[in-house]
C-alpha positions in Angstrom: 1.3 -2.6 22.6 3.8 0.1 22.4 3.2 2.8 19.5 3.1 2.5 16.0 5.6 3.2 12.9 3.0 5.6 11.6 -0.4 6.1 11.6 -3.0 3.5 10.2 -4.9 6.1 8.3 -1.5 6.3 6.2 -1.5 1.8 5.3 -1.4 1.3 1.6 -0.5 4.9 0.5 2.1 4.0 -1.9 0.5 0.8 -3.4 -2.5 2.9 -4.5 -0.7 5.4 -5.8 1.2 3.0 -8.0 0.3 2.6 -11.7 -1.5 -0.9 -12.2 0.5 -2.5 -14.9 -1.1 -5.9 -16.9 0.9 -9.0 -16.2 2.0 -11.2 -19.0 -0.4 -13.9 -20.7 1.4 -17.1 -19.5 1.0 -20.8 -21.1 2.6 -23.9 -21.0 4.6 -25.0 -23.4 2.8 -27.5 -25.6 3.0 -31.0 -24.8 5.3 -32.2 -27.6 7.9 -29.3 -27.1 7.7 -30.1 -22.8 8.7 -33.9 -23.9 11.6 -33.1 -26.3 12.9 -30.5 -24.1 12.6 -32.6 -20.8 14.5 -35.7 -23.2 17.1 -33.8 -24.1 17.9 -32.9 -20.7 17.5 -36.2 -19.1 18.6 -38.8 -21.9 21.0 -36.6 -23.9 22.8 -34.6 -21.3 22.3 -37.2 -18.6 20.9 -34.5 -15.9 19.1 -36.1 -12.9 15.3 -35.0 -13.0 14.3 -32.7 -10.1 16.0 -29.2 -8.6 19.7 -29.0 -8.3 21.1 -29.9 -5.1 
């Protein structure tokens, strides 16, 4: 294998150094709100279910 971009001893320098920062507290919506929302967008504004195409 021809030579490295760097030196090994070097991998992960910057990702350690790096602050850790907490990640936000995610949750699903409640059931009730999920339903109205997704019957809003399928009944009332007559989207099709599914990703865009």
């Amino acid at each position: 294998m021809p030579g490295s971009h760097g030196s090994l001893t070097k991998a992960g320098k910057v990702r350690s150094q790096t602050p850790k920062v907490k990640g936000k507290e995610r949750h699903s919506p409640i059931p009730r709100m999920r339903n109205k929302k997704n019957y809003l967008k399928r009944y009332v504004k007559g989207r099709e279910v599914g990703q865009a195409r």
